[in-house]
C-alpha positions as CSV (number, residue, x, y, z in Angstrom):
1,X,-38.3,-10.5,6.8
2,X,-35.5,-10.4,4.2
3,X,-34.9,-13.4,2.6
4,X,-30.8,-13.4,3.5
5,X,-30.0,-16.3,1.9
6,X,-30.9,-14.7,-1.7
7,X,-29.2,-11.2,-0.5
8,X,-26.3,-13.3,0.2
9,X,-26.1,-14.5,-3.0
10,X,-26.4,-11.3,-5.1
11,X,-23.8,-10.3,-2.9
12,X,-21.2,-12.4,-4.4
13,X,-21.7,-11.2,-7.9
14,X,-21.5,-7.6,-6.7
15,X,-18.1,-8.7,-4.9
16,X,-17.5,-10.2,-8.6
17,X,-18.2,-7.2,-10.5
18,X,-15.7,-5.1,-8.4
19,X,-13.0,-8.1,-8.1
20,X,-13.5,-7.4,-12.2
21,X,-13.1,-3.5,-12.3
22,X,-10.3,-3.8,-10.1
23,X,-8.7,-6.2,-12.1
24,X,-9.3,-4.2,-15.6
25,X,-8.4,-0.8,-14.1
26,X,-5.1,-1.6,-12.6
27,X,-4.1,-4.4,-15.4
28,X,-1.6,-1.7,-16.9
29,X,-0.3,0.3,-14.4
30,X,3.2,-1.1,-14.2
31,X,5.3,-1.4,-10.7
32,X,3.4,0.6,-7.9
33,X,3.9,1.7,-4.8
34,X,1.1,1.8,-1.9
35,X,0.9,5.0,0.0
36,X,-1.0,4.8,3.2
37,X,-2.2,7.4,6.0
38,X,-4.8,9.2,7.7
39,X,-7.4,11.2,6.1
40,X,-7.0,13.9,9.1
41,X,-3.7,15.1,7.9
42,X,-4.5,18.2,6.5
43,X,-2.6,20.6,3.7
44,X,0.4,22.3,5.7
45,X,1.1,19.2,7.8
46,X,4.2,18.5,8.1
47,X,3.4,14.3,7.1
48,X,1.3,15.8,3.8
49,X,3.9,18.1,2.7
50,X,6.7,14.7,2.8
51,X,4.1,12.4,1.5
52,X,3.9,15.0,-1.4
53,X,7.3,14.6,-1.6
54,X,7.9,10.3,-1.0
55,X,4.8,10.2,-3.9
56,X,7.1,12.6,-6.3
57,X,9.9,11.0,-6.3
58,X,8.5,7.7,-6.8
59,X,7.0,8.7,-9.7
60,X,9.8,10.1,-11.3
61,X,11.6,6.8,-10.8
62,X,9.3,5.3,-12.7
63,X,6.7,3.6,-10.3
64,X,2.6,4.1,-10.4
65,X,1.2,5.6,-6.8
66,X,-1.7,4.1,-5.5
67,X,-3.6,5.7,-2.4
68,X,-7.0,5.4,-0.9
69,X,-8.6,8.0,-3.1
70,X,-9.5,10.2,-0.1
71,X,-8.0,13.3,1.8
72,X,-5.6,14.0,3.7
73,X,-2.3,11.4,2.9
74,X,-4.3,10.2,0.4
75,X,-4.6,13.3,-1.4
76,X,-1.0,13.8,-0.9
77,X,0.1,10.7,-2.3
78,X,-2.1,11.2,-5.4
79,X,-1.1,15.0,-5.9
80,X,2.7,14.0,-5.7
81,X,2.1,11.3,-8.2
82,X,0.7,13.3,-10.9
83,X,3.0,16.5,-10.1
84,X,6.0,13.9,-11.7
85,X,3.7,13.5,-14.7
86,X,3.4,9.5,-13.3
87,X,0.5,7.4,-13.0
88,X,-2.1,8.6,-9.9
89,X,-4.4,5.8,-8.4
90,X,-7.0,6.2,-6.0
91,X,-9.0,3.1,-4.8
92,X,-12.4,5.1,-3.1
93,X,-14.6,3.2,-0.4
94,X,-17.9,3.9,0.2
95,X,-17.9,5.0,3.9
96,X,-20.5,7.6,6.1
97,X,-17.7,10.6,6.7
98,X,-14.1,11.6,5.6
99,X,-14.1,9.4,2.2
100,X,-14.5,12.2,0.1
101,X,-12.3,11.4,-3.6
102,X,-9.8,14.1,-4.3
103,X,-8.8,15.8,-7.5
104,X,-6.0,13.9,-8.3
105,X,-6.5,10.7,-9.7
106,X,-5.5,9.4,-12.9
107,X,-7.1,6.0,-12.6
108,X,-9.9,5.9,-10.3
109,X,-11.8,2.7,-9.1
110,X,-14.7,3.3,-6.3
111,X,-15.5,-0.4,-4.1
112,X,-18.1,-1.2,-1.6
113,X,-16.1,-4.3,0.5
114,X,-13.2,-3.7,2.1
115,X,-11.6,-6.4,1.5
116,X,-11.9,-6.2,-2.5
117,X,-10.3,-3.0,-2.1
118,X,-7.5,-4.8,0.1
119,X,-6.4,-7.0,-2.8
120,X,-5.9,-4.3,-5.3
121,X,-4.0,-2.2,-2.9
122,X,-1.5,-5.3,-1.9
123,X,-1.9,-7.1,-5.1
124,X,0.2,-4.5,-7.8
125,X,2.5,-3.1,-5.2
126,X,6.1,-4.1,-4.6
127,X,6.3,-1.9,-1.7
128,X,4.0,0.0,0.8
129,X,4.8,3.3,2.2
130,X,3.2,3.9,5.9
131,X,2.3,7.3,7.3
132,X,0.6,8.1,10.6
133,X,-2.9,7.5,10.3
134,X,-5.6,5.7,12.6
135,X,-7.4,2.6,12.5
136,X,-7.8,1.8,8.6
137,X,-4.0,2.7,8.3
138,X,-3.2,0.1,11.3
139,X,-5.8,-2.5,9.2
140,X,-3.4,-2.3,5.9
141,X,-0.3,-2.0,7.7
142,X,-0.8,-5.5,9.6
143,X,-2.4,-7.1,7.0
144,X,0.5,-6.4,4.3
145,X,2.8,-7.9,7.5
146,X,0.9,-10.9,8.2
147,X,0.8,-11.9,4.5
148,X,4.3,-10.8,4.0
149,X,5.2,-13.4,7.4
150,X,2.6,-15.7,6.3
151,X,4.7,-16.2,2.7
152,X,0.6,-15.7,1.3
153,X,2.7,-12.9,-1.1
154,X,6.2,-12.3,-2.7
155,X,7.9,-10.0,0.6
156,X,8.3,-6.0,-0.6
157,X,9.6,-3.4,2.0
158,X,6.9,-1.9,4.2
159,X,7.9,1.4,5.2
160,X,6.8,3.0,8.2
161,X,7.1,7.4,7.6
162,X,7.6,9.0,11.5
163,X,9.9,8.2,14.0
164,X,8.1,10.0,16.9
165,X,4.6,8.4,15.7
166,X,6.0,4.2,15.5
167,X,8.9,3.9,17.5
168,X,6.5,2.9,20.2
169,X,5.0,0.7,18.6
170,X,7.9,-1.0,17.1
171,X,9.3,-0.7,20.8
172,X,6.1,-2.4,22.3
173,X,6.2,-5.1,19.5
174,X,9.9,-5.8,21.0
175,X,9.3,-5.6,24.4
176,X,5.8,-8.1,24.8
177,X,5.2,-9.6,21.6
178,X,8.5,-10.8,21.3
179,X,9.3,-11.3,24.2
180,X,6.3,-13.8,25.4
181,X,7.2,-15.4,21.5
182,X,4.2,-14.5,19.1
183,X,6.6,-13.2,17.0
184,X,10.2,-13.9,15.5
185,X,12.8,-11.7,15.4
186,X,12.5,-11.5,11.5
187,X,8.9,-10.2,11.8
188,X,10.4,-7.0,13.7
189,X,12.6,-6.9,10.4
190,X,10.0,-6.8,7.7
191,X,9.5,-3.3,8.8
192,X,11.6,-0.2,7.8
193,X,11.7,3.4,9.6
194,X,12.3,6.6,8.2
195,X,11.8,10.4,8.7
196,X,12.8,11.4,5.0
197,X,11.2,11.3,2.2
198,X,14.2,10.0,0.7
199,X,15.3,7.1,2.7
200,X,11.7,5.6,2.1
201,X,12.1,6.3,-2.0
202,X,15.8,4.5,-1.9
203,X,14.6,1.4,0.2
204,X,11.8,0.9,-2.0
205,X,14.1,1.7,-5.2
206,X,16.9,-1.1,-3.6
207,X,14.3,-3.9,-3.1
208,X,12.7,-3.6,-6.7
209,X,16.0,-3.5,-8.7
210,X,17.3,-6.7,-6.2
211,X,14.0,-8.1,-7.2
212,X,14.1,-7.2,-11.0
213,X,18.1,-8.9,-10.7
214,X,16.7,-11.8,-9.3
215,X,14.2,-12.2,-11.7
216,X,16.6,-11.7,-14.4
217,X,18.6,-14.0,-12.8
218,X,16.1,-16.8,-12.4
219,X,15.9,-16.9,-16.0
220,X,19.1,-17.0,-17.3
221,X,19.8,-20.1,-14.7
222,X,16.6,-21.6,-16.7
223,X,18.1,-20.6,-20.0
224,X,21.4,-22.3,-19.1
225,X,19.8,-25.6,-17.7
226,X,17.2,-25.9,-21.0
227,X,14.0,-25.8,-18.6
């Protein structure tokens, strides 16, 4: 029988190891953006061809790209990046079918745990944008939200690409989860939806400069009161 305490315990220093390269890889990136969706959208969909274009733009205002590293939106996201000459990030898993790295990555980083991979996604992003997708893209989505709610992370727009695909959602979140009070009003907030391309690049572009001011701001009060 395998001995599980010892497997547990390698464990943690392979969980180390890619908490590391994470770390290392993604050090110098600058502001990022998170670009999330499902591996099934193909080339010639109409969410691939405006992820191409949310990915593009954002790069040439000046922000890195990050994606999963796969197919699909991923791909997408990572080919828009590096189409604006910006900085392309994928963040590969190990999984049995669809995880198959594309050919546009700049910076690539491959992870075994979930969760390490979790971290780098939320950690250097000051936004997220959201396309459909299945289960994994439901996974980030909430997660970013519940940390976001939680106060667990500075809040940065989460922006959810497709009408027709979340309004239901969004509309099912108002009508029950609201409505019996496991969420606030503000929760329903923290989320943004768009059909352009565009209106996802200018919220994201309007939160970071507020944020930059603030920061900027925040200083020079410092400076003025000698802390």
């Amino acid at each position: 029988m395998e001995d599980l305490a010892k497997s547990d315990t390698w464990r943690v220093f392979r969980i180390m190891a890619e908490l590391v390269e994470g770390f290392e890889a993604l050090n110098g990136i600058g502001p990022a953006v998170t670009i999330f969706g499902s591996a099934r959208l193909q080339p010639g969909s109409p969410y691939y061809n405006k992820c191409l274009k949310v990915a593009e733009n954002l790069a040439k205002d000046g922000f890195a790209v990050i994606s999963g590293g796969g197919p699909g939106i991923m791909e997408a996201a990572n080919k828009g990046a590096q189409k604006a000459n910006g900085i392309s990030v994928g963040l590969n898993i190990e999984l049995p079918m669809e995880q198959t790295p594309n050919s546009y990555q700049d910076v690539r980083v491959e992870f075994r745990y979930f969760f390490v991979r979790k971290l780098m996604f939320v950690k250097y992003a000051v936004g997220y944008v959201i396309f459909p997708g299945g289960f994994g893209t439901m996974d980030e989505l909430f997660e970013a939200l519940t940390l976001i709610q939680t106060k667990k992370i500075r809040s940065f727009p989460v922006v959810l690409v497709g009408r027709d695909y979340w309004q239901g959602m969004i509309d099912w979140m108002k009508k029950t989860v609201l409505e019996v009070g496991n969420i606030g009003i503000e929760d329903i907030d923290l989320m943004h939806i768009v059909d352009e391309p565009e209106e996802a690049c200018a919220i994201i572009n309007k939160r970071y400069k507020d944020r930059v001011s603030g920061i900027h701001r925040d200083r020079r009060d410092k400076a003025r009161k000698g802390v």
